[in-house]
C-alpha positions as CSV (number, residue, x, y, z in Angstrom):
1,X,0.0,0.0,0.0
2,X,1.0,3.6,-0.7
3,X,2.3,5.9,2.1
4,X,-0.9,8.0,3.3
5,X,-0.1,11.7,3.1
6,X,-2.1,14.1,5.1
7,X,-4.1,17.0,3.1
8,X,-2.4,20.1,3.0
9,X,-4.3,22.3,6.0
10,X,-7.1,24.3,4.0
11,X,-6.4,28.2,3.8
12,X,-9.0,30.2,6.0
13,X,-11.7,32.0,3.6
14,X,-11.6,35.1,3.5
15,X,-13.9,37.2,6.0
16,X,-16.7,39.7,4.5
17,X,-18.7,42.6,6.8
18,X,-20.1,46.2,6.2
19,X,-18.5,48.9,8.1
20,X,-20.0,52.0,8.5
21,X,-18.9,55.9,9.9
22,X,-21.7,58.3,10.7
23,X,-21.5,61.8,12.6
24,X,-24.7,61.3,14.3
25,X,-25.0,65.3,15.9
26,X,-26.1,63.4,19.1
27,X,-29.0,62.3,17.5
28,X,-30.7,65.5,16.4
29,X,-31.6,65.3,12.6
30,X,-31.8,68.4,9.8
31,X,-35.7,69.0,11.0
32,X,-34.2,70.2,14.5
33,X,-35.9,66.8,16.1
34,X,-33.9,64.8,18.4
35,X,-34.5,60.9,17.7
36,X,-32.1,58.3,18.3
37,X,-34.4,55.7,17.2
38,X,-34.0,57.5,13.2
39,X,-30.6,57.1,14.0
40,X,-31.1,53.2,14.9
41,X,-32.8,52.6,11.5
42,X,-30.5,54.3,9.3
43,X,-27.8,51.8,10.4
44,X,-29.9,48.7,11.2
45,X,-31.0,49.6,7.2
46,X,-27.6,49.5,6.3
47,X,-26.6,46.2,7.7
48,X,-23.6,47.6,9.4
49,X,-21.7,45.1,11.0
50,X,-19.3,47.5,12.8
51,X,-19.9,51.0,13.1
52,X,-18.2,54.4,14.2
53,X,-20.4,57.1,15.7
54,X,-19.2,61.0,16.3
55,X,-20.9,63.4,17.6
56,X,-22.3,61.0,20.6
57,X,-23.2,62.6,24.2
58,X,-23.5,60.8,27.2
59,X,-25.1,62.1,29.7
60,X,-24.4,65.2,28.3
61,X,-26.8,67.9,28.5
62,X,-30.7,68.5,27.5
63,X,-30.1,68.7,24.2
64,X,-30.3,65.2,24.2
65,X,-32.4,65.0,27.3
66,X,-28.7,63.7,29.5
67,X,-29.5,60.0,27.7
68,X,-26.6,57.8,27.4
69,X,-26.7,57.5,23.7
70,X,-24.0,54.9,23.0
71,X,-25.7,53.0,25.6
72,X,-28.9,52.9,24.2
73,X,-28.3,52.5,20.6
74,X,-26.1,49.7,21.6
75,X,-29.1,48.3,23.3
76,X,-31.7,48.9,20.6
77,X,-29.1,47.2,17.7
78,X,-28.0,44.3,19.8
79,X,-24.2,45.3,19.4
80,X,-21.4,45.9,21.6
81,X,-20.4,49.1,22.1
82,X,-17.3,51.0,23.7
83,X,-17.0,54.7,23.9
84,X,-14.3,57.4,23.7
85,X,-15.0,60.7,25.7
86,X,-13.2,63.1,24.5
87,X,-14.7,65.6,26.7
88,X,-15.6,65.0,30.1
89,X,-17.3,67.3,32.7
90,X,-18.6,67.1,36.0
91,X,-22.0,66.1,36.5
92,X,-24.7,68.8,36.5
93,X,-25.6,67.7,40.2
94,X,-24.0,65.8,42.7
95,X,-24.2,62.1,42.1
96,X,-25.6,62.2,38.7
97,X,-23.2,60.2,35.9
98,X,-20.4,62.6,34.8
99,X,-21.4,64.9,31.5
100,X,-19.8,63.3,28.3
101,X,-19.2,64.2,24.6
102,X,-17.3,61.8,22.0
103,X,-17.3,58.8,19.8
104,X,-18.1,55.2,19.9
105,X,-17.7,52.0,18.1
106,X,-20.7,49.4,18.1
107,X,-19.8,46.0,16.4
108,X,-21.8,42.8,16.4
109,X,-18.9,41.0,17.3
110,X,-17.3,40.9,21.2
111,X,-14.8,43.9,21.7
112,X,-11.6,42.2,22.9
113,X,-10.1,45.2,24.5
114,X,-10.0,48.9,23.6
115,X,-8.6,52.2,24.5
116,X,-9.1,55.8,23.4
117,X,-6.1,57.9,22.9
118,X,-6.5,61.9,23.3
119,X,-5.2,63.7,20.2
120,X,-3.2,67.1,19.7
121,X,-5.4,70.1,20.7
122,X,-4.1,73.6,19.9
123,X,-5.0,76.4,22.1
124,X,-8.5,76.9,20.9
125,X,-9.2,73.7,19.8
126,X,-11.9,71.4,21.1
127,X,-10.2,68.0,22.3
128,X,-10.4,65.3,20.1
129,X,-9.4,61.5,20.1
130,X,-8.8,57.6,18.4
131,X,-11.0,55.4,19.7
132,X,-9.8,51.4,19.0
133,X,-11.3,48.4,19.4
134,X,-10.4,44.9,18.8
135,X,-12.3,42.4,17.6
136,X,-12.1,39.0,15.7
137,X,-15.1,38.6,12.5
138,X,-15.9,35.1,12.7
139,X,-11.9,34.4,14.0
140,X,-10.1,36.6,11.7
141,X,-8.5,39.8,14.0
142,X,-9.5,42.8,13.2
143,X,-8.3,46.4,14.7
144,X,-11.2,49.4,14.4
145,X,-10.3,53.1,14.9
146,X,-12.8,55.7,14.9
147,X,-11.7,59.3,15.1
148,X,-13.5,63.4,13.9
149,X,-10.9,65.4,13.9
150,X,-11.1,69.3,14.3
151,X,-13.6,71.1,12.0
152,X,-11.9,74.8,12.0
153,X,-7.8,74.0,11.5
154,X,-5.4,72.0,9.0
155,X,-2.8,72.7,11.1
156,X,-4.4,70.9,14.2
157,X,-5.9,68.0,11.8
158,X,-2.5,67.5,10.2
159,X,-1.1,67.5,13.8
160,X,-3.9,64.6,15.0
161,X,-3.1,62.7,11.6
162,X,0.4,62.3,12.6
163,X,-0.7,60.8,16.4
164,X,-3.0,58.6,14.5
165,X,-0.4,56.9,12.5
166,X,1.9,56.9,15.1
167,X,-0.7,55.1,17.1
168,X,-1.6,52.9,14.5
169,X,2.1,52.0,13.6
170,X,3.0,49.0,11.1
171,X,0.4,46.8,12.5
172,X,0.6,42.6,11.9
173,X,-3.5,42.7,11.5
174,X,-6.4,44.1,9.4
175,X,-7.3,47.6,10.5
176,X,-10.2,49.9,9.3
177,X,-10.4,53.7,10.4
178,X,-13.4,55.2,10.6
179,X,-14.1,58.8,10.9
180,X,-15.5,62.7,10.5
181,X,-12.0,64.0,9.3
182,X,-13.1,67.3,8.5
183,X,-11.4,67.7,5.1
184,X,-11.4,66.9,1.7
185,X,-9.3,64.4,-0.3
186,X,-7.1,67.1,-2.1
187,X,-6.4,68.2,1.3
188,X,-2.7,67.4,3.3
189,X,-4.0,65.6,5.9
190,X,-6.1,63.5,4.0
191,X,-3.2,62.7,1.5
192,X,-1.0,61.8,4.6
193,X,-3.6,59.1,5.7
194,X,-4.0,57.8,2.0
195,X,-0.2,57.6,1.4
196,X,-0.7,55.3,3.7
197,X,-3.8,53.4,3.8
198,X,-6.8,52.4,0.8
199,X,-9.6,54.7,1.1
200,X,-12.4,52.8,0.2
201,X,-14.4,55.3,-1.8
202,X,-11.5,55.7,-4.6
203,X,-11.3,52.4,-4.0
204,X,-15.5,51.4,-5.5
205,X,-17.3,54.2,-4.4
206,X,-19.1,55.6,-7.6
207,X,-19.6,59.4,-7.8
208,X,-18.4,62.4,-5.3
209,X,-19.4,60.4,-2.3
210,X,-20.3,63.7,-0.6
211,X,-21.2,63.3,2.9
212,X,-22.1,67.0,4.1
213,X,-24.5,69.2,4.6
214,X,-26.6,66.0,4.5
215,X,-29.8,68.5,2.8
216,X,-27.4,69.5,-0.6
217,X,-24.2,67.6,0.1
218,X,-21.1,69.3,-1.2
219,X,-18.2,67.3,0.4
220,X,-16.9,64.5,1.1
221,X,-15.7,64.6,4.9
222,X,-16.6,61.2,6.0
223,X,-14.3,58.6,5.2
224,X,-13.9,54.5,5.5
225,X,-9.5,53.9,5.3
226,X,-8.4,50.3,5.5
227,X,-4.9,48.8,5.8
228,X,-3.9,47.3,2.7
229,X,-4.4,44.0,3.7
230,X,-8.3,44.7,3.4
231,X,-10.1,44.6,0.1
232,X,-13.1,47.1,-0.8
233,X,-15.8,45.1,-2.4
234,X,-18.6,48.0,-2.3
235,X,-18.7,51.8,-1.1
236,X,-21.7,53.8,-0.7
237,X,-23.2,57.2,1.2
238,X,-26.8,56.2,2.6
239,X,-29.3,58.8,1.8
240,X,-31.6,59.3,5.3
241,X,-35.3,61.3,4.6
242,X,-35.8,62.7,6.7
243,X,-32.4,63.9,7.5
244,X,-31.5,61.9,10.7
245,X,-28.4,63.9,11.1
246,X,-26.4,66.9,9.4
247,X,-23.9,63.8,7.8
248,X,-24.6,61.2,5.6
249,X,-23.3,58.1,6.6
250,X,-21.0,56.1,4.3
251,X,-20.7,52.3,4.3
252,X,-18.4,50.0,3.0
253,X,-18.7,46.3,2.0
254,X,-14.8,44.6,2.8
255,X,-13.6,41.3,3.1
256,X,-10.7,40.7,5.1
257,X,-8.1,38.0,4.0
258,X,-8.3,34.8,5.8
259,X,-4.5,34.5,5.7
260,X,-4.2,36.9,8.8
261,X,-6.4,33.9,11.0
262,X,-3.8,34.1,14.2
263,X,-4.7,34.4,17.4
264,X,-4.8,38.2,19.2
């Protein structure tokens, strides 16, 4: 008889999911009415498998009635969440939860760990942050960042672009960032992130892929980067009507290579 020889161990498949980013302006839509549950829809609608929020209060202030939004939208979707507060004030009264503004990551898949790292702020700059999670999709690692950068200064932006590849480094995984970046692709800090990562509306996004003022959209702001590792299968900005906030969200269809299946 023949000497048996054992198959050759079968490559992992590769991994697909739909990311979104979405600036939710804590939950208050273009017809001045706060409702998270508009919010809820747009990305249940979607099909968004991992998502970054900006714009998210906790326990903020009335304008969205001190609610715990990353909380509850977490809670509504059925998705873990983790959050970044980039600001962080006492409570209004004794006892009450502490006042918080920032971002957050919701992902149907358990958050391994995560951290959020505060960015450069100038003088008169509002503080800003990277928020990462980790994750595995179905046992393939994945890193997510999630970051809006300042709306008023290139200077700062360019500044918090050079933290977030420092942060981000060479990494040995798959890595998306998600984000409000404030600026457009001809722009210096955007062309810093690209030189370095696929932006995955060049990449099969059809069109401008303009993102804000979600009523007559005349930028794109809002971006989905991926390590190269990660290929872009679809990219599109989801139209909400009402307006459920003053961005459009964009999504993005990816599949991540199953030749990165090693343990965290």
């Amino acid at each position: 008889m023949g000497q048996f020889t054992a198959p050759a161990a079968a490559r992992p498949k590769p991994r697909a999911l739909t990311v979104m980013t979405f600036n939710i302006h804590h939950g208050q839509g273009t017809d001045g009415k706060l409702d998270l549950e508009r919010i809820a829809r747009v990305i249940q609608g979607a099909d968004s498998q991992v998502v970054g929020l900006q714009e998210v209060d906790r326990h903020w202030s009335q304008r969205s009635d001190f609610v715990d939004q990353a909380s509850w939208l977490a809670r509504r979707l059925r998705m873990h969440v983790v959050y970044g507060a980039n600001l962080d004030r006492d409570p209004a009264r004794p006892g009450e939860p502490r006042r918080q503004y920032g971002t957050a990551i919701l992902t149907q898949s358990p958050i391994l760990d995560w951290d959020n790292t505060l960015l450069p702020r100038f003088d008169d700059g509002e503080q800003r942050g990277l928020l990462r999670a980790r994750i595995r999709v179905r046992g393939v690692p994945l890193t997510v960042y999630n970051t809006h950068l300042q709306h008023n200064n290139a200077a700062e932006r360019l500044a918090q672009v050079t933290a977030i590849e420092e942060l981000i480094g060479n990494p040995e995984h798959s890595f998306v960032l998600l984000g409000d970046l404030n600026a457009t692709p001809e722009s210096a800090e955007i062309r810093a992130l690209t030189d370095e990562m696929a932006d995955s509306w060049v990449e099969r996004g059809v069109g401008a892929g303009h993102t804000y003022n979600s009523e007559n959209p005349t930028a794109r702001i809002d971006y989905v980067l991926t390590s190269s590792s990660v290929v872009t299968r679809t990219a599109a900005v989801v139209t909400t009507d009402p307006g459920a906030s003053d961005h459009l969200p964009v999504t993005a269809g990816v599949q991540l290579p199953g030749s990165h299946r090693n343990d965290l």
